[in-house]
PLY file of the C-alpha trace (Angstrom):
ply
format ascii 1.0
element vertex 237
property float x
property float y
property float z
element edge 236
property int vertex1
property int vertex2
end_header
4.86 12.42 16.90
1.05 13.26 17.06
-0.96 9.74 16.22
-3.26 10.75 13.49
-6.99 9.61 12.87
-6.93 7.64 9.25
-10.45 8.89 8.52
-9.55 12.59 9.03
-6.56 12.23 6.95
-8.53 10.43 3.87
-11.25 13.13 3.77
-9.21 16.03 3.60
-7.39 14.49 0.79
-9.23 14.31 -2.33
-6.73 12.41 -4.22
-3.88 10.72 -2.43
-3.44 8.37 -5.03
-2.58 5.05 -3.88
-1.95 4.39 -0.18
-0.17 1.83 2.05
-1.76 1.25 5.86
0.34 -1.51 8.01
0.13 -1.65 11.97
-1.28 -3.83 14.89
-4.85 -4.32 16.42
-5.93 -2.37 20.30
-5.59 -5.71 21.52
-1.89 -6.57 19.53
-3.19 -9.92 18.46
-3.13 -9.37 14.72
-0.89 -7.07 12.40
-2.98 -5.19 9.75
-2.37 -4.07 6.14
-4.36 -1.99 3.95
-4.11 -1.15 0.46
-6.17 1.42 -1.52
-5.77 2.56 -4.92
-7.45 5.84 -6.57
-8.32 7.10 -10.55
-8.67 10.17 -11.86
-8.67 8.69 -15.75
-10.86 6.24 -17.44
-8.18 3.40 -17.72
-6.93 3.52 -13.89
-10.54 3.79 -12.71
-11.22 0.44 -14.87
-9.92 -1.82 -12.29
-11.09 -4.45 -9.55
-8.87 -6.01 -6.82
-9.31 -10.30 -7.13
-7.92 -12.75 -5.08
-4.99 -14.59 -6.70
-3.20 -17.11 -3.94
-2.62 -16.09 -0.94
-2.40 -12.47 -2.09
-4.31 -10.24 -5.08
-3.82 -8.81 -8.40
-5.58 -5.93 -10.09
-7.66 -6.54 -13.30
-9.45 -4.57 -16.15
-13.29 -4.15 -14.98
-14.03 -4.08 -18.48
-11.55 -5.17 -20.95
-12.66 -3.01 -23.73
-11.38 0.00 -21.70
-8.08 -0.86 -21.07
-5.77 1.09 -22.82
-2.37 1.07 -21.04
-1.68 -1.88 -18.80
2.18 -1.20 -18.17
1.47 1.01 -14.50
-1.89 -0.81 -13.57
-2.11 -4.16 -13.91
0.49 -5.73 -11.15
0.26 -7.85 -7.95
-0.14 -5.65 -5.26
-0.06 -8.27 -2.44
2.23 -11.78 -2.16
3.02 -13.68 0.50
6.56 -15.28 0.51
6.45 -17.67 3.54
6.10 -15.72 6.79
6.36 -12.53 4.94
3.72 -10.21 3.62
4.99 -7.92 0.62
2.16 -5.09 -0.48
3.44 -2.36 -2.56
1.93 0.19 -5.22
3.38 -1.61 -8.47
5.22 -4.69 -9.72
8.08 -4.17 -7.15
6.38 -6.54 -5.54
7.50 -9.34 -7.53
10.93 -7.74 -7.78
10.86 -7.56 -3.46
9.42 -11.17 -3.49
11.93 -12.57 -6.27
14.88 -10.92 -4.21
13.72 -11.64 -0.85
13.90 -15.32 -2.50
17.48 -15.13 -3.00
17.87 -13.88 0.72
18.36 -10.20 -0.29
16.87 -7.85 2.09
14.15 -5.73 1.14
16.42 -2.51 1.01
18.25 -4.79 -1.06
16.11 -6.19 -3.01
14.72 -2.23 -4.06
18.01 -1.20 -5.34
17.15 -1.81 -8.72
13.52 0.12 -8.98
12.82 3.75 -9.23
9.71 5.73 -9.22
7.27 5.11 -11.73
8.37 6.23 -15.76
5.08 8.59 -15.89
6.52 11.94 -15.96
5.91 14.75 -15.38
4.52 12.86 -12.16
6.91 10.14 -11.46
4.60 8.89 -8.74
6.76 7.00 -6.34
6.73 3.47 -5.48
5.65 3.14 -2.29
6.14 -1.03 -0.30
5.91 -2.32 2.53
7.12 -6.13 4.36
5.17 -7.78 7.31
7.36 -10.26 9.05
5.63 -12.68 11.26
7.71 -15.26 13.37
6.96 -17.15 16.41
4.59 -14.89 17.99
6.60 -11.90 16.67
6.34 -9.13 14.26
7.72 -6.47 12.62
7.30 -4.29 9.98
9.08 -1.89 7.32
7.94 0.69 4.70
9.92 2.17 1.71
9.52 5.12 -0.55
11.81 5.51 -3.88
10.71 8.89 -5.55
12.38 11.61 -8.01
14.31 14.30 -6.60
11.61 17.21 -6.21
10.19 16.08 -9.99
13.75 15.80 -11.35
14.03 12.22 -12.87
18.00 12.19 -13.34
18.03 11.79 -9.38
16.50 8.98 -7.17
15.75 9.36 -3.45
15.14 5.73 -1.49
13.83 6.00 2.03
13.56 2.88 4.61
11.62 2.71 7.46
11.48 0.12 10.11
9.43 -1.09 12.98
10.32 -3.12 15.54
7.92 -4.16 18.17
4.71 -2.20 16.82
2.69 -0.49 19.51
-1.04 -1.84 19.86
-3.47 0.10 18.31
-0.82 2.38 16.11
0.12 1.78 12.27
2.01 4.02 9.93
0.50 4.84 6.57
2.01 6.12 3.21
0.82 7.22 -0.05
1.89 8.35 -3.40
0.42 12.13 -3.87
0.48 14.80 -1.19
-3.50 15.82 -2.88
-4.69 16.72 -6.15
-2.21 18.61 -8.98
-0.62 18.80 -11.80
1.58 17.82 -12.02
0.66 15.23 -8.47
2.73 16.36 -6.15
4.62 13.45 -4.48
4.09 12.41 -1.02
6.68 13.78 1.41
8.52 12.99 5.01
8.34 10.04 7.07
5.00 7.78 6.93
2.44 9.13 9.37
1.77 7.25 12.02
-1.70 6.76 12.81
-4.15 4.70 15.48
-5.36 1.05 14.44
-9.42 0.53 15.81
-11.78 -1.82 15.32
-12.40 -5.31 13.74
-11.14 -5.79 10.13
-15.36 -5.27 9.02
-15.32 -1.72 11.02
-11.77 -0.94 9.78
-12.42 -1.81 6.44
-15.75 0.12 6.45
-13.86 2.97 8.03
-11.23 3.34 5.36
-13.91 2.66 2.39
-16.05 5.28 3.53
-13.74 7.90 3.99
-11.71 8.20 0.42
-12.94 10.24 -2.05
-15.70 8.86 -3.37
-15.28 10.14 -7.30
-11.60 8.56 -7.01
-11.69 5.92 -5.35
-11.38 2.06 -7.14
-10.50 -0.55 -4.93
-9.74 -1.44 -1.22
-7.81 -4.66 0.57
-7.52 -5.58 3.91
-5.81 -8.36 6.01
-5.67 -8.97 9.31
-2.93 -11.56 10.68
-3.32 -13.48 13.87
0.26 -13.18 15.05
0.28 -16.39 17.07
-0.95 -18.92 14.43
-0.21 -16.51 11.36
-4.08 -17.17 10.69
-5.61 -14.44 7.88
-8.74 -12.88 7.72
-8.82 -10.44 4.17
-11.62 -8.04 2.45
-11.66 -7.02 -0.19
-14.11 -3.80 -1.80
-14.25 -2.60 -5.56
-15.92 0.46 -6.86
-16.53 -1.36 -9.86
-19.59 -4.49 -9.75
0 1
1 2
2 3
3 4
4 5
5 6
6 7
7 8
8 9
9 10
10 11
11 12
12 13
13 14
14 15
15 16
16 17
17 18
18 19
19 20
20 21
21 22
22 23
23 24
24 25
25 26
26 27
27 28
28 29
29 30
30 31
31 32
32 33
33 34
34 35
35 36
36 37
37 38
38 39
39 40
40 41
41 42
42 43
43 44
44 45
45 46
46 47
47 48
48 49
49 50
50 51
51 52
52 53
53 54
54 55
55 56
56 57
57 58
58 59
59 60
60 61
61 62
62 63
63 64
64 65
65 66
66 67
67 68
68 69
69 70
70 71
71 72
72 73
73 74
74 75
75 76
76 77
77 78
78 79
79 80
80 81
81 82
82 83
83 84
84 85
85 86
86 87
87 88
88 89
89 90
90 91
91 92
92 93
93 94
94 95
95 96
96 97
97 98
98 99
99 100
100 101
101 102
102 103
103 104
104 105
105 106
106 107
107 108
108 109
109 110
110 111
111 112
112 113
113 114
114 115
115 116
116 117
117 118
118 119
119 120
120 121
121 122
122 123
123 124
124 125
125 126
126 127
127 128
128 129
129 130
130 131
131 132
132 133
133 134
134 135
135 136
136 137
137 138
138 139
139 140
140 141
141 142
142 143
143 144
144 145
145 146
146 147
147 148
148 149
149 150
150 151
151 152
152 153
153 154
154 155
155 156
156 157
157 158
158 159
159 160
160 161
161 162
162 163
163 164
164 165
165 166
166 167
167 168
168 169
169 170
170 171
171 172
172 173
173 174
174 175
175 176
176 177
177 178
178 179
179 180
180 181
181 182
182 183
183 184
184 185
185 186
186 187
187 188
188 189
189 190
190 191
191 192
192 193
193 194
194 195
195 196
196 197
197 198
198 199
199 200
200 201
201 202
202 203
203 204
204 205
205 206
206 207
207 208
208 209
209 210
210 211
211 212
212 213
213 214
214 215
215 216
216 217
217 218
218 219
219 220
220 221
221 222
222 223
223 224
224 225
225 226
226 227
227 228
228 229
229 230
230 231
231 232
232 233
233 234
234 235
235 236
């Protein structure tokens, strides 16, 4: 499979929605997430990513302006002990609460779907960092309608064992602008991890669309002491 450059893929994309990087450094000392969401109305550009624990939540810019909080307001990043859960919605809390219980993450997915929004049903889109004695892996999910029929579900896992240095895989919600959005298709693609979080994070801010895009996070994990180093960038000051 041909390793793809991020930037390149983010420019000639005007609207991939919301997006979900995860990977490993050149130098394989730290695993890497990235998480990016996009608005194209006034209520889903009113957001701002803020810290809450050791993960974030979105929240209303301005209150005033938020008109439908149901598919917006969530927790797109918890930590549950060595594990990193970022997803597109609040299947996080239903892949942390399961993962709890000692489901897996397929598992703990069973009961989602895409998102109730039709005639988009954008798909949920997660992914699970694992970090364990100098170890790490990581997986990816999709759950999306059946080519824009809701009646029918399709769930797709992917998993990584022993990530490459310097490659990630990254998946997102739209395959570009529509309407109805069409919804992202295949396998995620994999793509090269460079730089230092500060050039990464620069990299991926400056190449989404800058009329859509809202918010940005990025971690880096040492994966020796499980040591985190986050940024976070909002459209919105």
């Amino acid at each position: 499979m041909e390793i793809k450059n991020i930037s390149e893929e983010l420019k000639a994309n005007s609207y991939p929605g919301r997006g979900i990087i995860i990977g490993k450094t050149p130098d394989g000392k730290s695993a890497v997430t990235a998480y990016f969401i996009m608005g194209r109305s006034t209520n889903s550009r009113n957001r701002i990513f803020v810290e809450d624990g050791e993960g974030i939540r979105t929240q209303a810019f301005d209150p005033a302006l938020l008109t439908d909080p149901s598919l917006i307001i969530y927790s797109p990043v918890r930590v549950l002990g060595n594990k990193t859960i970022v997803t597109n919605g609040d299947q996080t809390d239903t892949i942390y609460d399961g993962m709890d219980r000692q489901l897996t993450f397929e598992q703990s997915l069973r009961c989602r779907e895409f998102e109730p929004d039709g005639p988009n049903y954008t798909p949920r889109i997660s992914g699970i960092m694992h970090i364990e004695n100098g170890t790490y892996n990581y997986a990816m999910s999709i759950l999306k309608s059946n080519n824009g029929n809701p009646d029918a579900v399709n769930r797709y896992t992917f998993a990584y064992e022993k990530p490459v240095n310097g490659e990630g895989h990254f998946i997102h919600t739209y395959l570009g602008d529509g309407d109805p959005l069409p919804s992202f298709e295949g396998e995620p693609k994999l793509v090269g991890i460079e730089g230092g979080i500060d050039e990464f994070t620069d990299m991926v801010w400056s190449s989404l669309n800058e009329d859509n895009k809202v918010s940005l996070f990025v971690r880096f994990i040492d994966i020796e002491t499980g040591k985190t180093e986050s940024r976070i960038v909002n459209k919105n000051k």
